[in-house]
C-alpha positions in Angstrom: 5.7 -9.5 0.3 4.1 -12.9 0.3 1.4 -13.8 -1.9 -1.2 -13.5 0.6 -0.2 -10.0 1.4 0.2 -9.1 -2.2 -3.2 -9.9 -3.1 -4.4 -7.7 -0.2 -2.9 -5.0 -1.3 -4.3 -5.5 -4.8 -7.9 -6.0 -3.9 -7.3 -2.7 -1.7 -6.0 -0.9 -4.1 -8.7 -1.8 -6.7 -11.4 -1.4 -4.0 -9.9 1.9 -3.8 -10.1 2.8 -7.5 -13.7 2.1 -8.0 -14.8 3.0 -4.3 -13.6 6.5 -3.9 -15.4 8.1 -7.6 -18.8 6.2 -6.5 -18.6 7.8 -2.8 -17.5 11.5 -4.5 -20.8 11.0 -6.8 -23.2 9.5 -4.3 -22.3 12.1 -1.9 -22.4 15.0 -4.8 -25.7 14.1 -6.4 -27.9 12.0 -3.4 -29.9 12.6 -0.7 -28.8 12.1 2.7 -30.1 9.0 3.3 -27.8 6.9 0.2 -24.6 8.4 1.9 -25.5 7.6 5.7 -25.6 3.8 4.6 -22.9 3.9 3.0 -21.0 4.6 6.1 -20.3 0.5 7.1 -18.7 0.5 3.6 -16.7 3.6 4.3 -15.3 1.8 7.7 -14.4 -1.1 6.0 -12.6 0.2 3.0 -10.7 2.3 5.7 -10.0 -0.5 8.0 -8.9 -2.5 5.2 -6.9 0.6 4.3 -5.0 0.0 7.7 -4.0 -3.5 6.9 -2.5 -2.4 3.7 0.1 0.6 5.3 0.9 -2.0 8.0 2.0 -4.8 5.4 3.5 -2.3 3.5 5.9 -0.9 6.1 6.5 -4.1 7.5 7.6 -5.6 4.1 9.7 -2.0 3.7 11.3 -2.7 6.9 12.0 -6.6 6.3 14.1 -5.1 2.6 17.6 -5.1 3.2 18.3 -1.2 1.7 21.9 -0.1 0.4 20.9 3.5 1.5 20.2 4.5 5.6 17.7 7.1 4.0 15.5 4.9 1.5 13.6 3.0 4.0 13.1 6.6 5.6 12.1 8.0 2.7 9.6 5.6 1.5 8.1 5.5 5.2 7.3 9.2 4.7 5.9 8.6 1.0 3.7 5.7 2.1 2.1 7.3 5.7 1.9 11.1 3.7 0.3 10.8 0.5 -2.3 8.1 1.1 -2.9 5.7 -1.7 -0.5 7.3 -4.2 2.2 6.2 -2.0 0.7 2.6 -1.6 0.7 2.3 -5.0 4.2 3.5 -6.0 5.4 1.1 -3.6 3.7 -1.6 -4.6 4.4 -1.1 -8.1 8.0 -0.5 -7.6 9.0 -2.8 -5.0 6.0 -4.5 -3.1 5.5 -6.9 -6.6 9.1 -8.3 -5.9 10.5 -10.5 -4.0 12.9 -9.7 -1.1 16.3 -10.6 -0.9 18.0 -12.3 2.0 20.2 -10.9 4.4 23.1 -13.5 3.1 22.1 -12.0 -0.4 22.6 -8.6 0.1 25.8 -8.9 1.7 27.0 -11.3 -1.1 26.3 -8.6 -3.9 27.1 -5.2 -1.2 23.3 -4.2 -2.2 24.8 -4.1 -6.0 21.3 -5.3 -8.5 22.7 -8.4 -10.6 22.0 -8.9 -13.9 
């Protein structure tokens, strides 16, 4: 991921962290009127939402992978379990940098040192 993308991802993630307690609690102890405006801020969390899986899986797809099941795999983690799988992703491989094609046919997909 570039650093453009990883700082979407970032501010969607932390959006994410501090939006979904304060909709669960506005929701749970409001009157109707508080949650109906916060419906613009619901679409655009979830747009934003969006943009994040798409950079994701494009940045999974663009990883050169040693195993025909990995990219698969995480495809299936990061479309089924929402924002857990966003954020293992991210964590484990979105934060570093890919490796070339040339790369990973120098080292047969072997991490060096």
């Amino acid at each position: 991921m570039g650093t453009k993308e990883r700082w979407v991802v970032l501010s969607f993630l932390l959006v994410a962290l501090l939006y979904v307690p304060v909709f669960a609690w506005v929701v749970v102890h409001s009157e109707r009127g508080i949650a109906s405006a916060l419906i613009p801020v619901h679409i655009f969390v979830g747009a934003h939402g969006w943009v994040v899986v798409v950079l994701s899986l494009r940045d999974l797809h663009l990883r050169p992978a040693t195993d025909p099941n990995w990219k698969m795999h995480w495809t299936l983690i990061i479309l089924l379990t929402a924002g857990i799988g966003l954020a293992a992703y991210f964590i484990m491989h979105g934060r570093k940098p890919r490796s070339t094609r040339a790369e990973h046919r120098h080292t047969r997909g072997r991490t060096l040192g």
